[in-house]
C-alpha positions in Angstrom: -14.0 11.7 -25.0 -10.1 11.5 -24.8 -8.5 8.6 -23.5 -4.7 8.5 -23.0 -3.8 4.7 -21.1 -0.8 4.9 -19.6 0.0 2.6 -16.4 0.8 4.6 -13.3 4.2 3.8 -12.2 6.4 4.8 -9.4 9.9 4.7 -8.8 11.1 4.3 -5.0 14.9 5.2 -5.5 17.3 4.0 -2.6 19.8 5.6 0.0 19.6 8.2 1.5 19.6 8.6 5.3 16.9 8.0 6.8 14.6 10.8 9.2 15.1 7.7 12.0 18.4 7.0 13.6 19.9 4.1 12.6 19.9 0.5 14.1 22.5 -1.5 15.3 22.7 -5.2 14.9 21.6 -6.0 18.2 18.4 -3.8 17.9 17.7 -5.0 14.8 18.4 -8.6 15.9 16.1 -8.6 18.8 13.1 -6.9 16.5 13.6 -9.9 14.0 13.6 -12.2 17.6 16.3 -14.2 16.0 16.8 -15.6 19.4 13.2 -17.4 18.4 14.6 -18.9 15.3 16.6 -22.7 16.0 20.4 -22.1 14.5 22.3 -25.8 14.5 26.3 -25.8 16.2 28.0 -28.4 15.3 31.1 -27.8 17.5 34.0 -30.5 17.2 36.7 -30.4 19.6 39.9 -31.9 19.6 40.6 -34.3 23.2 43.9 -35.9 22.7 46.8 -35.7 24.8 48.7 -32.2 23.4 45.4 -30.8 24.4 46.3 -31.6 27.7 46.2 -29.6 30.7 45.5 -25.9 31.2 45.4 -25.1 27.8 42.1 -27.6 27.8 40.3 -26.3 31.2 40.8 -22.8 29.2 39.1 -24.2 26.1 36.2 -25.6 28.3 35.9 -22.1 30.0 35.9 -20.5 26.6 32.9 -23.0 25.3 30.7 -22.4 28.1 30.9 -18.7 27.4 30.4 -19.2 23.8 27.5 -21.4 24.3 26.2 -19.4 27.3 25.7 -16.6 24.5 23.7 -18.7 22.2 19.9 -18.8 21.8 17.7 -21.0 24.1 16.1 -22.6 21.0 19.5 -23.6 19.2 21.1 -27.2 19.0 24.1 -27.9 19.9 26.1 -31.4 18.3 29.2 -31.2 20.5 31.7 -33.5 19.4 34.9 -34.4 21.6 37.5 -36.7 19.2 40.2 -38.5 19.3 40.8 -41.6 17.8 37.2 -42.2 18.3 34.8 -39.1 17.9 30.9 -39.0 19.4 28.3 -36.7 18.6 26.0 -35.4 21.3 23.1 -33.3 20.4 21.3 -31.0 22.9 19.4 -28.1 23.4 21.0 -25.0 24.3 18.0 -24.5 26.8 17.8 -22.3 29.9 21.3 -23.8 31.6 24.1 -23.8 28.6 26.4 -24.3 30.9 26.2 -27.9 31.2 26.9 -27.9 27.2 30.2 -28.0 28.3 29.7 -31.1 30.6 30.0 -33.5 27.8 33.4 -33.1 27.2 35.8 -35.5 29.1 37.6 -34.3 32.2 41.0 -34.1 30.1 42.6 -34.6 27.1 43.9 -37.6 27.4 43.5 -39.5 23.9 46.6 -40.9 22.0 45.1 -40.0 18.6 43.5 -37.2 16.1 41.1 -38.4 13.7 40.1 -35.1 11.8 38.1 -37.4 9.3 36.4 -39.5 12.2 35.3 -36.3 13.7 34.0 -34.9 10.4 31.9 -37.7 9.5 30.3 -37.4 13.2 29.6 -33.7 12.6 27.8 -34.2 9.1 26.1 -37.0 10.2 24.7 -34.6 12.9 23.6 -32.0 10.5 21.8 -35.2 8.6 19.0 -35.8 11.2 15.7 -35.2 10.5 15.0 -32.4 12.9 18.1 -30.4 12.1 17.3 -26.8 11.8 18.1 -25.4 8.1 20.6 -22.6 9.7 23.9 -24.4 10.6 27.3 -23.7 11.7 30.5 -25.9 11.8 32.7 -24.7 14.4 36.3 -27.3 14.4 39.0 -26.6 16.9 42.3 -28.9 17.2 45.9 -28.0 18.0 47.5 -30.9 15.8 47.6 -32.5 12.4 45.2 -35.7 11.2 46.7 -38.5 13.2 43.8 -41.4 12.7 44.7 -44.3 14.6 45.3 -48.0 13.0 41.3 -48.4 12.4 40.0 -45.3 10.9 38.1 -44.8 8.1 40.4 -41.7 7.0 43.8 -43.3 7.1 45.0 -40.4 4.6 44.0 -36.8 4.0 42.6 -38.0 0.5 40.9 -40.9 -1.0 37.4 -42.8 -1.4 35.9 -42.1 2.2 37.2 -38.4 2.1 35.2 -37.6 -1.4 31.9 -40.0 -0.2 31.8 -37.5 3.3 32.3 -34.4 0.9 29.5 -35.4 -1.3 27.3 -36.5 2.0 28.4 -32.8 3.3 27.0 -31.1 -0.3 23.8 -33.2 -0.2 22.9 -31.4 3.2 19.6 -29.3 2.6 20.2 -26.3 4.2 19.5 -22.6 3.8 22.8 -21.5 5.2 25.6 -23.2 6.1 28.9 -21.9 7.6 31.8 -23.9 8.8 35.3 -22.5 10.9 38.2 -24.3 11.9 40.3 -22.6 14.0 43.7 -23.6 14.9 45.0 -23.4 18.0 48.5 -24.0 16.9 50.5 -22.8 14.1 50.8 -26.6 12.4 47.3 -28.4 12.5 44.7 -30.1 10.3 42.2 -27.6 10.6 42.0 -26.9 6.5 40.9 -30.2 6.0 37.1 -28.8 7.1 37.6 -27.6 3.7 37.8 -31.2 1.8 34.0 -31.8 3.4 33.3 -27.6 3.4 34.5 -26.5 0.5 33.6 -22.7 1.9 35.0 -23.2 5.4 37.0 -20.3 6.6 39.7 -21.0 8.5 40.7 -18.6 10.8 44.2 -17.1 11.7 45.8 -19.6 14.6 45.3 -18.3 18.2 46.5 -19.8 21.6 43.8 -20.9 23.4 44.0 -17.7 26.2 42.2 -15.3 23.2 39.9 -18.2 21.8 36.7 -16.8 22.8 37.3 -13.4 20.9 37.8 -16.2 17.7 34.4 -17.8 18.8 32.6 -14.5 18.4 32.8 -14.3 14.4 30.9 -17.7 14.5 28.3 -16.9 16.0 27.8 -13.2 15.2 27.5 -14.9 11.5 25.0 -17.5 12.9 22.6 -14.4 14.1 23.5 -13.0 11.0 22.6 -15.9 9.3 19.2 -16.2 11.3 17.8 -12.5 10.3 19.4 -13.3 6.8 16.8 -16.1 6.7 14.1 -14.0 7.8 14.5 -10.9 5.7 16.2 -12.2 2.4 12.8 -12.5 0.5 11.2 -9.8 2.0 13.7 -7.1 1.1 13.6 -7.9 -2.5 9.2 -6.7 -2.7 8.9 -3.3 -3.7 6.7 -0.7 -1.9 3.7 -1.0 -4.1 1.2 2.1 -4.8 -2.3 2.2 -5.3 -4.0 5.6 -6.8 -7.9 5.8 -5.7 -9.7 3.6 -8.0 -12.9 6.4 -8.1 -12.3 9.0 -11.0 -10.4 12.3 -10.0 -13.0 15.6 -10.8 -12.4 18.9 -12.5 -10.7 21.4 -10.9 -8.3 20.9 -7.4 -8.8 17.7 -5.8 -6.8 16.3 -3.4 -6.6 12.0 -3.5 -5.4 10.0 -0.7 -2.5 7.6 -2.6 -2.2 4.4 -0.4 2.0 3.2 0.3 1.9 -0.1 1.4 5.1 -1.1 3.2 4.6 -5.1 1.9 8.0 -6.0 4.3 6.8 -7.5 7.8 10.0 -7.0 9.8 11.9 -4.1 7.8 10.5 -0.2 8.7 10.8 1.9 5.9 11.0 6.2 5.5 10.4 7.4 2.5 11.5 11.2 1.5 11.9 14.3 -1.6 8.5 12.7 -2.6 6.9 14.3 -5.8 4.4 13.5 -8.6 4.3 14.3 -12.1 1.7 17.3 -12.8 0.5 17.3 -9.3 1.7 18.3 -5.9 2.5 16.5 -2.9 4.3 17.2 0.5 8.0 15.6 0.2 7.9 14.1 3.8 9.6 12.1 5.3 6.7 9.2 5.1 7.4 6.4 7.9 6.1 3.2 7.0 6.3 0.9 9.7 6.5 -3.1 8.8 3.8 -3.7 6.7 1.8 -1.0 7.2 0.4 1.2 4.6 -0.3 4.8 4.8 -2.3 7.6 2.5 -0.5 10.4 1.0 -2.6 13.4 0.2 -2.0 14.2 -3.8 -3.3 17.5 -5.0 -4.2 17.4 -8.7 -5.3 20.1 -10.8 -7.0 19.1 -13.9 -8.6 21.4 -17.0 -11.5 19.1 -18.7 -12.8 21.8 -20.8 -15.2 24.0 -21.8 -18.6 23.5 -21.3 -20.6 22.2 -24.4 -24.0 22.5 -25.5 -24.9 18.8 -25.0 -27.0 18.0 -21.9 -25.6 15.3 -20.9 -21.4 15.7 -21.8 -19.3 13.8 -19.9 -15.2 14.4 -20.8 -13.1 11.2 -19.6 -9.5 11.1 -19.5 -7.2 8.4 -18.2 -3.6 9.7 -17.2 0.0 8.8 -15.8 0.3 9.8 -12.7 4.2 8.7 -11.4 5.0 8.8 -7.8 8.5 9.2 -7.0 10.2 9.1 -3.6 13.4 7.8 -1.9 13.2 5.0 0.1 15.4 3.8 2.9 15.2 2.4 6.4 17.0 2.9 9.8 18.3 -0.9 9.4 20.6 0.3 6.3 23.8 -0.3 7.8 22.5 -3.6 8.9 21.0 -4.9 6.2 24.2 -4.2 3.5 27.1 -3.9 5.8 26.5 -7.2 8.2 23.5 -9.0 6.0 24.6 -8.4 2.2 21.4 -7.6 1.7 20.0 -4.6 -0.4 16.3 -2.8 -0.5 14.4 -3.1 -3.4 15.3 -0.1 -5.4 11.5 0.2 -7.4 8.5 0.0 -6.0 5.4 -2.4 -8.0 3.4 0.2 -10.2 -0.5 0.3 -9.5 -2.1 -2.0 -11.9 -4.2 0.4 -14.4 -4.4 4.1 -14.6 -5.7 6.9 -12.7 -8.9 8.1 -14.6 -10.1 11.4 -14.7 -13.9 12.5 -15.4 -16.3 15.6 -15.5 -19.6 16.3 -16.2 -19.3 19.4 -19.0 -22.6 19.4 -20.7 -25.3 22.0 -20.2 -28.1 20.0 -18.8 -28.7 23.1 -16.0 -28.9 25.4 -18.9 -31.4 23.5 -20.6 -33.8 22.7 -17.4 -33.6 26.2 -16.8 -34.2 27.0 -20.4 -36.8 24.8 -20.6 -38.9 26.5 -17.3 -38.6 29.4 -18.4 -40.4 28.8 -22.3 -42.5 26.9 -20.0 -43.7 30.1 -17.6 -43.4 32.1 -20.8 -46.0 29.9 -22.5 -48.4 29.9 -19.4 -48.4 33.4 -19.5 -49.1 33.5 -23.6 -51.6 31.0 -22.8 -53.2 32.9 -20.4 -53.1 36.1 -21.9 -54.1 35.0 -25.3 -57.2 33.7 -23.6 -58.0 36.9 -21.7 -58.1 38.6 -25.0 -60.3 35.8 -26.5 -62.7 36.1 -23.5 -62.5 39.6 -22.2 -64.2 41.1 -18.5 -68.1 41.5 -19.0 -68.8 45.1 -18.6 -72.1 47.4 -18.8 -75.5 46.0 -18.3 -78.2 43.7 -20.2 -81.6 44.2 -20.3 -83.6 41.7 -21.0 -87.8 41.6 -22.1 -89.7 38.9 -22.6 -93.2 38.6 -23.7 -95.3 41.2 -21.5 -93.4 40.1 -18.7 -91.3 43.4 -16.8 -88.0 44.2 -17.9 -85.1 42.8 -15.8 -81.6 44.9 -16.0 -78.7 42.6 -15.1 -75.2 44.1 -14.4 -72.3 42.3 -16.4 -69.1 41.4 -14.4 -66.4 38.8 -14.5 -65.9 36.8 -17.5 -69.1 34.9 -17.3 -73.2 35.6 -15.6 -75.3 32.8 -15.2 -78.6 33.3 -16.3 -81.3 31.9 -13.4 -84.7 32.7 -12.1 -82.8 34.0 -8.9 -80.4 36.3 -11.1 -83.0 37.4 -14.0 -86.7 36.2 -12.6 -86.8 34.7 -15.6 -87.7 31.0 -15.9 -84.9 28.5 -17.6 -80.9 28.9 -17.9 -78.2 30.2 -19.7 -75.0 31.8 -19.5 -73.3 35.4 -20.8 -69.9 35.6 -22.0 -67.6 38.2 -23.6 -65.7 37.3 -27.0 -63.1 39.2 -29.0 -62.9 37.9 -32.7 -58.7 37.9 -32.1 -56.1 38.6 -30.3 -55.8 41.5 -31.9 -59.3 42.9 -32.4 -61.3 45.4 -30.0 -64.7 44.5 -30.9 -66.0 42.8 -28.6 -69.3 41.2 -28.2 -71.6 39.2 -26.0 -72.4 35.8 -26.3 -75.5 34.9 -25.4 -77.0 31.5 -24.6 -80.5 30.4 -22.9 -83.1 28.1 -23.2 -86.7 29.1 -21.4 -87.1 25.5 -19.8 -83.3 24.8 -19.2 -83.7 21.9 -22.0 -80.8 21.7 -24.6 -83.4 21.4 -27.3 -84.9 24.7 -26.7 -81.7 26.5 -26.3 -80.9 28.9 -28.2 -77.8 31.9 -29.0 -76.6 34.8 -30.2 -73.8 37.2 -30.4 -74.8 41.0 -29.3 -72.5 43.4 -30.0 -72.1 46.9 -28.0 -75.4 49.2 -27.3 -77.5 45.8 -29.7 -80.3 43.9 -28.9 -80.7 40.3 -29.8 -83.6 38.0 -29.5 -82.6 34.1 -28.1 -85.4 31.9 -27.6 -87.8 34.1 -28.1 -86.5 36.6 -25.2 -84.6 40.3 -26.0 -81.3 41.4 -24.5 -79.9 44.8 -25.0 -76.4 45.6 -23.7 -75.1 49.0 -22.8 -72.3 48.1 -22.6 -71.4 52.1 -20.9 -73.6 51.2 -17.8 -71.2 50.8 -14.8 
């Protein structure tokens, strides 16, 4: 028996198109159903007086779009600050619009406490049932202007550093903050002391601010399927070869492809296997499917060997290669950052290969024939040894009238109804072997039937014998 271990591997390489056209964020957005995921706003706006005016009514308008696009299961911490700042948190809900509500009428305060504002919107991401996907959204038109009581006098200093190390301490899975000016000479970088990876965006008058809200919360969705597919993407495709042994000859196995992602559709193409053949496809795997690929594998175990019972066993690597890529591509590297696996899990063992190559059919049928051959020897050898009766005995006893009693079969029974004679006995025909003709009758009777008064004797051809004191002569030419 030959045994060659080997684990069968495969190797899923990635990128090229796909057979299925391409999604686009929103399509793959709304099969992820990231509008069922909670995502946390923290939006803090700036309410003192150079805010004043149109330029505020504008921003209002601009927030109630912006919020009217947001999921109905996100939060929303809207803070309004001055020289005060206060954090209300809501649900975005079925009405968004009245998100908006909480701000004041106007503008009207006489300061701008960046810090105060800060510490309002981190507190907010603090609480308890804060979803673990958050975004910091900061918009003010003028510098940090605290008033005589704040806790952030400066831009530096002791508070400043506490709130930053309050801000790291936040457990969250992502976390984006934005300030965007909406002037060319404001405190907006200071999101940065607390978010060390805020962006801040290029300063925009207040007119084009809801094109500036959009990269907020496209990156919150993004963020949302990002949570959703980031450990997913990273299992490999696995394949699992039959675990029953593959025969002689051409067989064709079914090859199960799981797809082990639950939101990510897979195609897999120029599929081929090492010493066997298999259609290149394209395979679709949809999310967490798995499919069978017919393999067709051709395998020699052989020649036949005198041994009944021969059974040749052979355990070989078997490696499935494809390309693997998905319609959500684009999606998934260009606005995600996320990459497929690039190799697939191997099936844990090997494929194994068996075939009966012993002779066991030659031997049965061998062993009938010697069989028949032997009944037949058996049965001529004893036709020989006991040859057809032929001719015709007479037999005499005492004064009595002769009786002539033809000979037939292979064996007379002597009676009173065959011979007239009283008693019993039997005639048979002997050869001396197999290969002798002389043949000669053998005799045996007994007058009253008893075995004590039975006697025998062999006649041979045209004799006469005497058995218990009664003659039989055989002609043996009488027909």
């Amino acid at each position: 028996m030959m045994l060659i271990r080997a684990a069968v591997a495969a190797t899923l390489l990635a990128a090229t198109p796909a057979q299925a056209p391409p999604a686009g964020p929103d399509e793959v957005y709304a099969a992820l159903g990231v509008d069922r995921v909670a995502s946390d706003y923290v939006v803090m706006v700036d309410v003192s007086g150079s805010m004043r005016g149109a330029r505020y009514q504008q921003l209002r308008r601009s927030l109630t779009g912006f919020f009217a696009a947001l999921a109905p299961e996100d939060r929303v911490t809207l803070v309004p600050f001055d020289e005060r700042a206060k954090a209300v948190t809501r649900q975005v809900g079925r009405e968004p619009g009245q998100l908006a509500a909480g701000l004041p009428r106007d503008a009207v305060g006489a300061y701008t406490d960046i810090g105060a504002a800060l510490e309002a919107g981190v507190t907010a991401l603090a609480r308890p049932d804060a979803p673990p996907l958050a975004t910091v959204v900061l918009l003010t038109d003028g510098r940090h202007d605290p008033g005589p009581r704040s806790a952030y006098p400066l831009t530096q200093g002791h508070n400043w550093n506490q709130l930053a190390d309050r801000a790291a301490k936040l457990n969250k899975v992502s976390l984006r903050a934005y300030a965007i000016p909406l002037s060319g000479a404001t405190g907006a970088t200071l999101l940065r002391k607390v978010f060390p990876g805020a962006s801040v965006l290029a300063p925009t008058s207040v007119d084009r601010l809801t094109a500036q809200l959009a990269r907020p919360k496209a990156e919150a969705r993004a963020a949302k399927a990002r949570s959703l597919l980031a450990a997913e993407v990273t299992e490999p495709v696995r394949v699992t070869w039959p675990a029953e042994p593959i025969g002689a000859g051409r067989t064709t196995v079914d090859v199960r492809v799981e797809n082990p992602m639950p939101h990510v559709p897979l195609v897999l193409t120029d599929l081929a296997v090492t010493g066997a053949e298999v259609a290149p496809g394209p395979v679709e795997l949809p999310p967490g499917a798995t499919v069978t690929v017919p393999v067709t594998v051709d395998w020699d175990p052989g020649p036949r060997s005198l041994a009944p019972l021969k059974t040749v066993t052979e355990q070989r690597d078997l490696q499935l290669t494809a390309r693997v890529d998905s319609p959500w591509s684009a999606v998934l590297t260009g606005d995600l950052g996320l990459t497929l696996a690039g190799a697939p899990a191997a099936a844990p063992g090997t494929a194994e290969f068996s075939a009966q190559r012993g002779s066991l059919w030659w031997w049965v049928t061998t062993a009938v024939l010697l069989a028949a051959l032997t009944v037949v020897l058996v049965r001529w050898r004893r036709g020989r040894l006991s040859p057809p009766l032929t001719g015709a005995v007479t037999i005499r006893r005492g004064g009595a009238e002769q009786r002539v009693l033809p000979l037939s079969g292979r064996r007379v029974v002597l009676s009173a109804d065959a011979t007239g004679l009283p008693g019993s006995g039997e005639i048979t025909a002997a050869r001396s072997g197999v290969g002798s003709s002389d043949v000669r009758l053998m005799i045996s009777y007994s007058p009253d039937g008893s075995a004590g008064s039975r006697g025998s004797a062999a006649c041979p051809p045209g004799g006469t014998v005497s058995v218990a004191g009664t003659s039989f002569s055989w002609d043996h030419h009488n027909r």
